[in-house]
N, C-alpha and C positions, 0 to 999 in steps of 0.2 A: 636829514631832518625834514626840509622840503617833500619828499616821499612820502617820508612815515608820516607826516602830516597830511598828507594829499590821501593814504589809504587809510587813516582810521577812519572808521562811522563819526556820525553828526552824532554828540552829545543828543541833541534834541530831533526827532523825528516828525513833521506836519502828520497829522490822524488822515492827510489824505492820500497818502504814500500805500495803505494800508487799504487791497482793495479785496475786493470778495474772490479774487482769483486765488491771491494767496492760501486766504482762508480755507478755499477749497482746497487747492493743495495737500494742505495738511489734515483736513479728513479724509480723501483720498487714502493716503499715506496711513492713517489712524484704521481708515476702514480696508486696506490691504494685511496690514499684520493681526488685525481681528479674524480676517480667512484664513490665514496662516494656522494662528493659536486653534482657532474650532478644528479647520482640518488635522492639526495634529492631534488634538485631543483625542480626537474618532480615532485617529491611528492605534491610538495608545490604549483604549478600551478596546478595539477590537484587536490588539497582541497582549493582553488580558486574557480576553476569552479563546484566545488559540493557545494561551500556558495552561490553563485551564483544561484546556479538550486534551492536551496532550500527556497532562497528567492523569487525569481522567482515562482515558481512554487509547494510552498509548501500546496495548496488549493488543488492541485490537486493528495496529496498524499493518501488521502482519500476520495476522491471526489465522494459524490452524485448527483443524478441528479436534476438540477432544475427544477421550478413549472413550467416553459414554454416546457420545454423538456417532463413532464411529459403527460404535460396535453397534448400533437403533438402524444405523444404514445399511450395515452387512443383513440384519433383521430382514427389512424390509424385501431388500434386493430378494433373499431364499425365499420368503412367502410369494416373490413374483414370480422367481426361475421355476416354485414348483408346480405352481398352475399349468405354467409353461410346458413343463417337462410331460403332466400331466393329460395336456390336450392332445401334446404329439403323438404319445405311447397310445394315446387313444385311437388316433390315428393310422399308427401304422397296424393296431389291431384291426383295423376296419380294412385296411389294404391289403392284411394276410388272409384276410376272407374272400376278397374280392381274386385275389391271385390263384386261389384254392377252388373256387368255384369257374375261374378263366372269364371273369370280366376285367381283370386288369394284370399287367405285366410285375413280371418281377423288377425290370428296370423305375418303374415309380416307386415302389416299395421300397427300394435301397438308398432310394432318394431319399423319402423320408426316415428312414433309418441315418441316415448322416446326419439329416438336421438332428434327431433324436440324440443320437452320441453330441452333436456337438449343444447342447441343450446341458444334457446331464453331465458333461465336463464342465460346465459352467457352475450349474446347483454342486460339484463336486468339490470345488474350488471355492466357494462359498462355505460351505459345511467344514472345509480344514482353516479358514479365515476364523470364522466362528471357535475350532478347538482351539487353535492359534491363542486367542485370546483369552480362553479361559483359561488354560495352563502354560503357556510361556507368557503370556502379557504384550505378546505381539500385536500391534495395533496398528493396520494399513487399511487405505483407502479400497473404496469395492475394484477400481480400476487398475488398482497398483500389485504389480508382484513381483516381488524381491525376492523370498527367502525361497532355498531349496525345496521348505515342504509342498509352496504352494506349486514349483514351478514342476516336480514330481507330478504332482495332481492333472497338471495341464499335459507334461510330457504322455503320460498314461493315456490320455483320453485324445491327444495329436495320434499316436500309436493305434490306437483302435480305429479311427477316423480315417487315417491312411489304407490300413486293413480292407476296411469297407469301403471307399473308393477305389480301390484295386479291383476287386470282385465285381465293382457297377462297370469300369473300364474293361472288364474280361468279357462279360454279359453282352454287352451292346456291340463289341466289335463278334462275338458270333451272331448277332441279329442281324447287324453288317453284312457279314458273310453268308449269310442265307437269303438276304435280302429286304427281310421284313423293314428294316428301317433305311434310311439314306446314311449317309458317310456323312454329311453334316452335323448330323446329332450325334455324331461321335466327340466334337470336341469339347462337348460342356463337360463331359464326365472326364478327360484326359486336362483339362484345367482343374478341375475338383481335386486332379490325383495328382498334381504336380504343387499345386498349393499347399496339398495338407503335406505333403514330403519335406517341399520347403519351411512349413511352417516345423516341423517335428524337429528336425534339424538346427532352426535357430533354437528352440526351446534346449535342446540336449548340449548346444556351444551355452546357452547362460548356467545350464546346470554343474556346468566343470567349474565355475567359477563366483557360484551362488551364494551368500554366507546362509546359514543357518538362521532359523527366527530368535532363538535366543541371544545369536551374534549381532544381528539388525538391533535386538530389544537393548544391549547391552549399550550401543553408537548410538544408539536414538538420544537414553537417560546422558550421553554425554551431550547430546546437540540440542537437549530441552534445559539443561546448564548456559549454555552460550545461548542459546533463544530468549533464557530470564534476565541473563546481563547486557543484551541487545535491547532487550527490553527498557531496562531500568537507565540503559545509558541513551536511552531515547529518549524515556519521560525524564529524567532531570537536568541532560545537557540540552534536550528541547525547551525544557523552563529558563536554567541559567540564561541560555543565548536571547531567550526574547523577552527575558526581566535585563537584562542586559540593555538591547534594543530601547528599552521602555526608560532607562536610566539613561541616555544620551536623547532621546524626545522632548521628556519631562524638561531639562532647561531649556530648552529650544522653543518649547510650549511658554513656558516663565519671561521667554527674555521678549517674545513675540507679544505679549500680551500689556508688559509693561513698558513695551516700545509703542504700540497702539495707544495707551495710555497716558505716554509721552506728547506723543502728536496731537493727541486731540485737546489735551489741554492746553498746548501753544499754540492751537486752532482758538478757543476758546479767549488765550489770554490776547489776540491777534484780533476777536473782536469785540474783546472791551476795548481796546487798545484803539479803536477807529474813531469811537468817537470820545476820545479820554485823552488828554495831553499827557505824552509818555517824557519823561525826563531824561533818561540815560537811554538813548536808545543802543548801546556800546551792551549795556548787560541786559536788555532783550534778547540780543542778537545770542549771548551766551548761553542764555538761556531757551534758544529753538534750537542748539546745538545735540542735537542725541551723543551721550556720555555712556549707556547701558551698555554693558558685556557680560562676558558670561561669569557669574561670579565662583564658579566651582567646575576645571576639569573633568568629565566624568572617566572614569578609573575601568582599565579595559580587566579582560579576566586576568589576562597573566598579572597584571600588576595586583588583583587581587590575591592570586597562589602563592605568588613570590610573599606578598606580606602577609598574606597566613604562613608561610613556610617559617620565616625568618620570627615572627612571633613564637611558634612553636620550637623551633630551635633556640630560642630567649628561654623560655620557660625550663625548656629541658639542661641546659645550661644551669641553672641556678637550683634548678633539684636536682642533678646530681651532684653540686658546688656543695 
């Protein structure tokens, strides 16, 4: 009895017990879960506007380019390769004049005849890209080649490219041999002919194993399937989760805000109380005690599926009953 006597509070408290320290205290306190509450809010508006952008805009988080896009770039690409093609062939007209009249050698000529073949393998390769698309529905990027027809197109024009580095490599080692040129400038053209060999070669190992463009067309329409449901389970499980998110904030925002609200008015009733003769100071004290919690669990997803499942199983129970 002595004890419990010795720790209750005083009935009556002197207003001088009651000093400004306190009081600070508890605005402090008042003005820490005010930062709380504003910084969550901001949370909670900006995981708004990211459910938002993600439904909005969630196609474009992995976003290829379409077949009209595609096919304006294949466009583009041939109006460039024919210029191209164009200025070479110009070119090497201009270099079969010069060789014809003995101001220049056949070893340059053949040169640009390489670049030439390999130019118009290019614009060649571009123009079955183009058919591709208008009668199979084949749609690849200008860099990308997959299906047999294109890699045909490449292999034909590796084939003639080799051809023609052969003959520059036959050329130069007789100029070799009579002297006109050094052994040095023999190797660019025996690298030119081991490249394109090697290059011919890889092309002719992917052709044994190429699918066809209609095979490609047919995988693609199944992987723009799975691209649309990658999609849609992006924008709505990216919503769910951060409406989710935003449903465990919200009381955390609520309970922060009426705890601030808590404090400041037992700040407030702390200094009437100073200069005021308080009676019970036993239910003061209970009343600076913070009692707020949270007054609703918020509900994860499974607990949401489970209780649509089982609803839905309720329902279907009693229509077939």
């Amino acid at each position: 009895m002595t004890g419990n006597a010795q720790s209750a509070p005083p009935a009556e408290a002197p207003s001088g017990l009651i000093s400004a320290g306190h009081i600070n205290r508890f605005q402090k306190r008042a003005a820490f879960h005010s930062r709380i509450s504003y910084g969550l809010l901001f949370l909670v508006f900006v995981l708004f506007g990211f459910a938002a952008y993600i439904f909005l805009f969630a196609q474009n988080i992995d976003k290829s380019k379409t077949s009209l896009e595609l096919f304006q770039e294949v466009e583009i690409a041939k109006s460039n390769q024919s210029d191209i093609v164009e200025n070479i062939q110009t070119e090497v007209d201009l270099a079969k004049r010069d060789v014809e009249s003995g101001y220049q050698s056949n070893v340059q000529l053949l040169k640009l005849q390489l670049l030439l073949i390999d130019a118009e393998t290019q614009l060649g390769l571009l123009d079955e890209k183009e058919r591709l698309m208008s009668t199979v529905g084949y749609f690849a990027p200008v860099d990308v080649i997959k299906s047999k027809e294109e890699l045909t197109v490449q292999r034909d024009g590796a084939v003639k490219y080799e051809e023609t580095a052969t003959k520059l490599v036959e050329l130069v080692q007789q100029q070799v041999a009579t002297g006109s040129i050094t052994v040095a400038q023999l190797f660019e053209p025996k690298r030119q002919g081991s490249e394109a060999k090697l290059k011919k070669e890889i092309i002719e190992q992917k052709l044994k194993t190429a699918p066809s463009a209609a095979d490609i067309k047919v995988a693609s329409t199944n992987i723009d399937t799975l691209e649309l449901a990658r999609t849609s389970l992006i924008r709505f499980g990216g919503v769910a989760v951060t409406l989710f998110l935003i449903s465990v904030l919200v009381p955390i925002y609520r309970y922060n805000v009426r705890l601030a609200s808590f404090y400041l008015a037992r700040a407030d009733t702390l200094l009437l109380a100073r200069d005021t003769k308080v009676d019970n100071f036993g239910e003061m004290i209970a009343l600076l005690t913070p009692t707020h919690a949270f007054e609703k669990e918020p509900q994860t997803p499974i607990d949401s599926v489970s209780s649509f499942i089982k609803d839905a199983a309720g329902i279907a129970k009693k229509a077939s009953g």
